[in-house]
FIMAR-357193 format. One record per atom (N, C-alpha, C): residue in one letter; x, y, z. Coordinates in steps of 0.05 Angstrom, whole numbers, plus 5000, padded with zeros to 4 digits. Example, Ala and Ser with C-alpha at 12.3 -4.5 7.8 and 13.67 -1.06 7.14 Angstrom:
2
A526448865156
A524649105156
A526449345156
S525749555142
S527349795143
S525850015157
//
This chain:
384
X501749765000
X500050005000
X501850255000
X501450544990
X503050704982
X502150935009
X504250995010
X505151205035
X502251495026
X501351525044
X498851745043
X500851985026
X498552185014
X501452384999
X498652585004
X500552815007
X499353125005
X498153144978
X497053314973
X495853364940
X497453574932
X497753644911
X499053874897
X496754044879
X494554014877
X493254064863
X490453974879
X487054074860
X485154034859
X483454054838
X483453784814
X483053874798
X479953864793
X478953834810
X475753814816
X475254204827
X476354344836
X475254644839
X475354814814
X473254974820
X471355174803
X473155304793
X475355304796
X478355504788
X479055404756
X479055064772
X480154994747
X478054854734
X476654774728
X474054654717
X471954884701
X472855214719
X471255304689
X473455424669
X475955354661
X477155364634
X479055204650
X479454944643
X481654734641
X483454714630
X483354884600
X485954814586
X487854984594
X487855254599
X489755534617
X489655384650
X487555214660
X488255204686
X491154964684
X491254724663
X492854564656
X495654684646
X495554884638
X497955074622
X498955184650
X498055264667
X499755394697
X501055164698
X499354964704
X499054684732
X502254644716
X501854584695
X504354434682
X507954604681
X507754984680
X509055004688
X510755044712
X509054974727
X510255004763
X510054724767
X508054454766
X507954294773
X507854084750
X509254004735
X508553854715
X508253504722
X507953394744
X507753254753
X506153214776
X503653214781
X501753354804
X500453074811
X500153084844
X498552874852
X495653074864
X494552884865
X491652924877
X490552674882
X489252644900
X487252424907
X485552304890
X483852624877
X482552454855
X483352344829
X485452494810
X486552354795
X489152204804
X489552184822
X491952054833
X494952204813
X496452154799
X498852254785
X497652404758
X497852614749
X496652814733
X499952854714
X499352784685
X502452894677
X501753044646
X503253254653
X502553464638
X504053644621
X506153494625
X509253504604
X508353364579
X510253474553
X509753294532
X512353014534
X513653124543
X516553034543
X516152754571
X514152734591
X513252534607
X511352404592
X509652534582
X507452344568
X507752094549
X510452284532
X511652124515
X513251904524
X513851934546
X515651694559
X513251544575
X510751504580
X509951314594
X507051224557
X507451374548
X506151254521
X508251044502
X510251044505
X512250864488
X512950644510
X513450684538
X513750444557
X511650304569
X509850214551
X507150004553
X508949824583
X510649654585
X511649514612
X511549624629
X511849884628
X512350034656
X508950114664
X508850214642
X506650374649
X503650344633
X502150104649
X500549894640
X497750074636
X496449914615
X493749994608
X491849894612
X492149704620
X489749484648
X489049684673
X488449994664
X486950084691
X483950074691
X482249914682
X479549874685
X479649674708
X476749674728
X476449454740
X474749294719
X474349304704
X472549194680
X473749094653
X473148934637
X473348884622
X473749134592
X475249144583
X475449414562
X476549354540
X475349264514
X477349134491
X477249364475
X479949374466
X482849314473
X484049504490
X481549774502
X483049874513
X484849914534
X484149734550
X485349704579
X486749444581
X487949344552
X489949154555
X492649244546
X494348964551
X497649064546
X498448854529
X499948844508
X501248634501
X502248484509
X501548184504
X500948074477
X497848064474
X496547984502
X492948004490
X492148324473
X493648514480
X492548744463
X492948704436
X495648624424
X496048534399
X493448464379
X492448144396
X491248004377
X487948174377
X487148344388
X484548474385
X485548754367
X487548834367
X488549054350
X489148934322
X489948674317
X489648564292
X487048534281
X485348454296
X483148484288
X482048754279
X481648934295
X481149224291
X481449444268
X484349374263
X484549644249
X484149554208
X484449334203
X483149334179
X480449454177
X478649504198
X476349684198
X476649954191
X479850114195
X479850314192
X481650394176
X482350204152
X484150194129
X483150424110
X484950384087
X484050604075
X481850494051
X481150324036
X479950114029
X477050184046
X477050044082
X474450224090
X474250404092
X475150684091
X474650874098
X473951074068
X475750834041
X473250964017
X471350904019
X470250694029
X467450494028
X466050704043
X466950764054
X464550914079
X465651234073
X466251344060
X466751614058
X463551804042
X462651664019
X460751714013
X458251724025
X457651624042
X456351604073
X455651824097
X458851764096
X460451994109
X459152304103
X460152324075
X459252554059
X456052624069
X455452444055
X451752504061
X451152514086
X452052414106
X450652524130
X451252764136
X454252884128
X455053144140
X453253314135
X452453264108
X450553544088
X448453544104
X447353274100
X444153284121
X443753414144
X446853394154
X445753564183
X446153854182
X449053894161
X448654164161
X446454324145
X444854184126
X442454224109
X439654324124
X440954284161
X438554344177
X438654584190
X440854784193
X441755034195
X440555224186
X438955324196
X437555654193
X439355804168
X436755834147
X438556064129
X439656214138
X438756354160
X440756574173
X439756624196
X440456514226
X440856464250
X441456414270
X441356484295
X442456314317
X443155984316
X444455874328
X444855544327
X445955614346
X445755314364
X447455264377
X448954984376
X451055014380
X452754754353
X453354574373
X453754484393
X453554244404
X450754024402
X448954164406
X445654094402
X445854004375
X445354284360
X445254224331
X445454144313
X449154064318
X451454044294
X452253884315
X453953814333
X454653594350
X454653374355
X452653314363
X451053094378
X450253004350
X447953084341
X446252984313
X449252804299
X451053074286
X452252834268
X455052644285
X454852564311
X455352424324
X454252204327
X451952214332
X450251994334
X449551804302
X448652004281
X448851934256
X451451824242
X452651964248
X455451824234
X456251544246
X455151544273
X456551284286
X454751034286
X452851134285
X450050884276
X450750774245
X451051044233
X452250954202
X453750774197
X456150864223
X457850584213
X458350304222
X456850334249
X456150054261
X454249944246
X452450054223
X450449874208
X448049844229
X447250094251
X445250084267
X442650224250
X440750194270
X437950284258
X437650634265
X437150814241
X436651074259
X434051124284
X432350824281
X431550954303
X432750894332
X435250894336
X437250904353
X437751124360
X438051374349
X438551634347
X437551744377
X434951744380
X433551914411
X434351704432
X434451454426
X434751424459
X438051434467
X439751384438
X442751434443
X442751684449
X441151914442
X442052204456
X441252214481
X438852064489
X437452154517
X439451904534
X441851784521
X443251594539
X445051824544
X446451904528
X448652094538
X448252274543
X445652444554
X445052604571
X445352614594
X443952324602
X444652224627
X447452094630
X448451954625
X451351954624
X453452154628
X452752404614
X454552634621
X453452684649
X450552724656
X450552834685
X451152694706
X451452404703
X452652204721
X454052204721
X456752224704
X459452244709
X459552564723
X458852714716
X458953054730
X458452924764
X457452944758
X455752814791
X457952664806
X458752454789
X460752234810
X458652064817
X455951984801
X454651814810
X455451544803
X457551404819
X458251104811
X455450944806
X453951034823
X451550714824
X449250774796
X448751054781
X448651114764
X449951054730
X452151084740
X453950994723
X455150664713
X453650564739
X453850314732
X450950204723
X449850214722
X445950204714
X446450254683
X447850574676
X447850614656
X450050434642
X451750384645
X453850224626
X452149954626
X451149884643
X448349614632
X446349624607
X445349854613
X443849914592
X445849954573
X447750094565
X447750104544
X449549754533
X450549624546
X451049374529
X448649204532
X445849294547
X443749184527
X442749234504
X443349484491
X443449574456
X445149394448
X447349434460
X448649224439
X448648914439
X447748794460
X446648534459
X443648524439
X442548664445
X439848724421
X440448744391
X442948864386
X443148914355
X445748564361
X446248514375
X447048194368
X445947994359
X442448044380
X441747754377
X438847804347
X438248134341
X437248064322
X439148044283
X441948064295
X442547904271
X443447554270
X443547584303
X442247184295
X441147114291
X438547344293
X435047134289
X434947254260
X437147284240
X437347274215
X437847144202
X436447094176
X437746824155
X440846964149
X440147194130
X441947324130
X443247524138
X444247584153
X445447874163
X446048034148
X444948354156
X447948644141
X450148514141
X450248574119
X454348614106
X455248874127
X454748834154
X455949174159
X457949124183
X458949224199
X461649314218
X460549134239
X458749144240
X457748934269
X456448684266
X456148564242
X456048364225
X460048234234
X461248414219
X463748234216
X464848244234
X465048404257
X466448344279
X465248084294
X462347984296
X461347774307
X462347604298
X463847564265
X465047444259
X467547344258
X469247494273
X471747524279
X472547274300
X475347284294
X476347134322
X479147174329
X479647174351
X482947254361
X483846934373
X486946954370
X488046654389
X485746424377
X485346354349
X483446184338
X481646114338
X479446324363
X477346204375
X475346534366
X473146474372
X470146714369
X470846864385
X470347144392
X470247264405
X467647274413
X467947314451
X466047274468
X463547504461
X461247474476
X460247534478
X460647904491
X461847794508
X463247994532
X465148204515
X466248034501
X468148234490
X467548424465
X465948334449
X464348334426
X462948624443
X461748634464
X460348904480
X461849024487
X463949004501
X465949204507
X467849344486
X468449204459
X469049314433
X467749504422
X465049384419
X463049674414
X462449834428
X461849774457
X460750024473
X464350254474
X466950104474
X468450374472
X469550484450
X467550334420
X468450524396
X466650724397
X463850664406
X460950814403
X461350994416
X461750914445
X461551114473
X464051414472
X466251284453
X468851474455
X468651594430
X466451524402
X466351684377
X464451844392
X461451734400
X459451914413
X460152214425
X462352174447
X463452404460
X466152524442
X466952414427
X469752574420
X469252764400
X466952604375
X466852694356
X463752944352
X462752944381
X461653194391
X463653484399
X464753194416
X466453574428
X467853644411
X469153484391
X470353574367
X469253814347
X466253754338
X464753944327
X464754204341
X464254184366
X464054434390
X466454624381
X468254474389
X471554654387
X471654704364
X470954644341
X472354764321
X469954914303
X467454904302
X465655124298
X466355444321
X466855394342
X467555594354
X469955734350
X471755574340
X474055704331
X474255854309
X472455684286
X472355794264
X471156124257
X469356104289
X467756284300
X468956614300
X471056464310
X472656684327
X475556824308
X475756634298
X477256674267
X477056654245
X474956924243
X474756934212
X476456874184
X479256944196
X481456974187
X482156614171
X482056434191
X482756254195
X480556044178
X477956224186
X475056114171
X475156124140
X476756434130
X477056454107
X477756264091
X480656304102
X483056054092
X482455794082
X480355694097
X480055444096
X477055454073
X475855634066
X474355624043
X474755674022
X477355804020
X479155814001
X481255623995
X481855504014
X483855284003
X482954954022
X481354924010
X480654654020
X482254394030
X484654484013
X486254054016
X488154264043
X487754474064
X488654444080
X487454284109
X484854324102
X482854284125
X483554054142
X484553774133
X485253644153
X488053774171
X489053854164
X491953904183
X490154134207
X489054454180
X487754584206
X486354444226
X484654194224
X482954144240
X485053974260
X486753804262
X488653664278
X490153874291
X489854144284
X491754404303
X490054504322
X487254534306
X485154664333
X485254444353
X484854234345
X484854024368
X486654014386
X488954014378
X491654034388
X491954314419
X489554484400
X489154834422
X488154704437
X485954494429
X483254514452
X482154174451
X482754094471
X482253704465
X479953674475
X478853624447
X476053424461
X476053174475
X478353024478
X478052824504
X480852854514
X480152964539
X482253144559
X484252844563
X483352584577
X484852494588
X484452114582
X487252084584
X486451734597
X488551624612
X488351394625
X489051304659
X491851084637
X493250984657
X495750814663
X496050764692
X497350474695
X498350424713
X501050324720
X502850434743
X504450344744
X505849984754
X506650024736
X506849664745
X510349614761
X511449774770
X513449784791
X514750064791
X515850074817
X515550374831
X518050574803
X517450764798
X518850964778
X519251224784
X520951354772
X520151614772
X520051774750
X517952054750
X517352104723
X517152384741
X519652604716
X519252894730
X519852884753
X522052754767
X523552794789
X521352704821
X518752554813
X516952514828
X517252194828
X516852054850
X517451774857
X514351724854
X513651464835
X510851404830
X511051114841
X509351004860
X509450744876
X508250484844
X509650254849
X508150044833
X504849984841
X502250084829
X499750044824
X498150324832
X500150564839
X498650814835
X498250854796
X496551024801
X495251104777
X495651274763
X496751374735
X497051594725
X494651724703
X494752034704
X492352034693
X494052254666
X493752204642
X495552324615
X493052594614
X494552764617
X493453024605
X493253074584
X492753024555
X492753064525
X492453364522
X490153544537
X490153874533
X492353914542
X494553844566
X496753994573
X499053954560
X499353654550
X501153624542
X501653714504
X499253784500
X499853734465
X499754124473
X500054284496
X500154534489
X503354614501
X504654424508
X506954464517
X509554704507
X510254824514
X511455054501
X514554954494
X515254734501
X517654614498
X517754494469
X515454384459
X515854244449
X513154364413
X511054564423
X510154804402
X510755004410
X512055134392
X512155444394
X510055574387
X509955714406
X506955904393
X504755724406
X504955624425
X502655344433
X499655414431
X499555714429
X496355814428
X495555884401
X496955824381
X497155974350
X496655594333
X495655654306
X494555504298
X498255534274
X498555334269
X500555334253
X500255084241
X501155054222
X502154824195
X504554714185
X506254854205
X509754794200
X510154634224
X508054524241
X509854334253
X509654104247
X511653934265
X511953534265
X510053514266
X507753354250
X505153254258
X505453114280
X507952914282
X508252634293
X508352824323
X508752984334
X508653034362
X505453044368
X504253224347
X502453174362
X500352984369
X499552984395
X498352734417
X494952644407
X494452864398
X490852874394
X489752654393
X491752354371
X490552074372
X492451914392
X493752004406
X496151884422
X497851844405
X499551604417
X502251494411
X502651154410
X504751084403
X505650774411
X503250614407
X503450324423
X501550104413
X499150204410
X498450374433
X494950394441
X494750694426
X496150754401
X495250974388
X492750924374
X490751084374
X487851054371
X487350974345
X486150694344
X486150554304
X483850754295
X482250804297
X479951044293
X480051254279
X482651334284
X484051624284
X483751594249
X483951434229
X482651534200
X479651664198
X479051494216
X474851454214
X474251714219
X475251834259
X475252084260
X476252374237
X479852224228
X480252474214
X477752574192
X477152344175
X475152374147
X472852494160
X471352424177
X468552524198
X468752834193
X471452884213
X470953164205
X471653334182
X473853184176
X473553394146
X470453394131
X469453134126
X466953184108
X465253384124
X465953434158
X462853524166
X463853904156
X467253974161
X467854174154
X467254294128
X467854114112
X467854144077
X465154294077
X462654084087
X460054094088
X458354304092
X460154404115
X459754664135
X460154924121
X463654884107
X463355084097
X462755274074
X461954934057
X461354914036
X458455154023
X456355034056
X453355064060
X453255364064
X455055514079
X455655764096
X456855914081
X455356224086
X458256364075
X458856604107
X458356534119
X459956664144
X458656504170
X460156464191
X459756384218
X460956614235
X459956654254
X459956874275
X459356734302
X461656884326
X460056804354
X457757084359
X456256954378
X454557184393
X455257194416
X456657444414
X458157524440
X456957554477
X454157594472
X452657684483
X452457334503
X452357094487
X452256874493
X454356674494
X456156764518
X459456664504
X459356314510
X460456224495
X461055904503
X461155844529
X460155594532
X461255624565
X462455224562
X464555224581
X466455054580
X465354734590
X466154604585
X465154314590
X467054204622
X465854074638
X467354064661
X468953744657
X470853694670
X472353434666
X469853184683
X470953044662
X473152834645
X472352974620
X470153084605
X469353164586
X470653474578
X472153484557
X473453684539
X471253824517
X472054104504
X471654184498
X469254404511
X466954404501
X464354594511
X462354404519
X460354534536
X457154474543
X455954654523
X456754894509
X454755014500
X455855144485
X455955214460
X457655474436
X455055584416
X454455844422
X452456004403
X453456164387
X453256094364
X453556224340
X450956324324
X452656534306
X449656694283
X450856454251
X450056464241
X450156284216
X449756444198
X451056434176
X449156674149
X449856434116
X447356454119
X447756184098
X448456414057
//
């Protein structure tokens, strides 16, 4: 058991929870290695991050008490479910599904006030969150309302810290996905679609479980659901705020994926994820015990001033490869094509449909509290 420790931090007060990414930008340069109770080890260096993302032995990814495929495993079992995985997100699938792709973006942006208020998490967020991701699991849209009225509640249960909530809800939702299992057994034939062939899959020569088969989907669904919302959030607001930047990109289109991997880089829609130490280390001159917990800052570290210059400025001349937005090493996120294409089509779409976005000052954004990145709320005027 590990020696009681003072905290260095509180990353649960109103200080830092209503703007996180500047409260993470101090934390990191006075404390770049911060304990607290509730996240236990906080690391917020790029230059630490990067050393416990490349040393999978040291610094283990089995921090669920639960079952998490593949995320919360280590090699060699992570291997054989990552073989499986990422031919899903080849480039081969990701033409197959780009046209798709396309058409949902328009649809949603096709629902935007000729010239109006919106508010783009509601609006633009969520909608082509939920659409895009039903799309590609080969689910039914009438999935759509109760998957939004799931992560309603889900966000306010995690806000809350309601464990016994939170555990109710993670039931329900791998009863959706046991439901879209067993009615393609009670099929002659099944969809040709993403959740068709994973049932079909097998790792170490054998089917994949039942168990695991739910925990594969609920953390592609559950982590596109929230990322590729707060993703929309942050970067309609940015575009908001930079006309300049808004221009650019309707004028020169084949930049839009890099701009959109820089705003992210400003502002992370999924702030953080856990490691464990698997024997005692030190990281940043701080002694970390074997089975305390580390929690990766992605907003602090991908704004690191050591490692971007200019860490608040949108630029195009840097290393892509530093930055963190899909991580690093084994457990670098296979997704990370599915997401990049998502948003370019929803940008293209956006800006295609638009000829100016504006914030309304009067109604300023207001910030999303942790574990959740980016906004709760961004109002914009639209001028179609």
């Amino acid at each position: 058991m590990s020696t009681p420790r003072d905290s260095d931090w509180d990353p649960r007060s109103d200080a830092v929870q209503s703007d996180q990414i500047h409260a993470y930008d101090d934390m990191r340069s006075h404390c770049p290695v911060a304990f607290s109770d509730y996240l236990q080890w906080s690391l917020l260096r790029h230059a630490d991050v990067m050393r416990v993302l490349q040393d999978h032995a040291t610094f283990s990814n089995a921090a669920s008490r639960h079952l998490s495929v593949p995320n919360a495993m280590d090699p060699p079992q992570h291997t054989g479910f990552r073989r499986i995985i990422e031919p899903y997100f080849n480039e081969a699938a990701m033409a197959e599904f780009a046209p798709r792709c396309r058409a949902i973006a328009e649809g949603v942006v096709d629902r935007l006030p000729d010239d109006g208020e919106v508010e783009a998490m509601a609006a633009m967020g969520q909608d082509f969150a939920l659409e895009i991701q039903c799309a590609f699991m080969g689910w039914p849209n009438s999935l759509h309302e109760p998957l939004r009225d799931w992560v309603k509640r889900q966000q306010a249960a995690t806000l809350a810290g309601d464990r016994e909530a939170l555990g109710r809800l993670a039931l329900e939702f791998d009863g959706v996905i046991r439901e879209r299992l067993d009615v393609r057994r009670q099929m002659d034939t099944p969809p040709d679609d993403v959740t068709t062939r994973l049932m079909n899959e097998t790792v170490d020569g054998r089917p994949l479980t039942d168990e695991e088969l739910v925990s594969l989907m609920r953390n592609w669904t559950v982590g596109e659901l929230g990322t590729i919302s707060a993703s929309i959030g942050i970067l309609m607001r940015f575009i908001a705020a930079h006309p300049e930047w808004q221009q650019r990109l309707r004028d020169e289109p084949a930049i839009t994926s890099d701009v959109i991997d820089e705003i992210l880089r400003l502002d992370a829609p999924l702030m953080s994820n856990r490691r464990v130490a698997t024997c005692p280390v030190d990281v940043g001159g701080r002694r970390i015990e074997q089975g305390e917990r580390l929690t990766i800052l992605w907003g602090a570290a991908n704004r690191d001033p050591d490692v971007f210059l200019e860490p608040d400025k949108v630029r195009l001349d840097r290393d892509p490869s530093l930055n963190l937005l899909y991580g690093a090493g084994v457990h670098v996120c296979p997704g990370a094509p599915l997401a990049r294409m998502e948003l370019v089509h929803f940008m293209r779409a956006l800006l295609d449909a638009t000829r100016d976005i504006r914030l309304i000052e009067a109604d300023p954004a207001v910030r999303a509290r942790y574990p959740a990145g980016g906004y709760d709320r961004v109002s914009l005027y639209v001028r179609r």
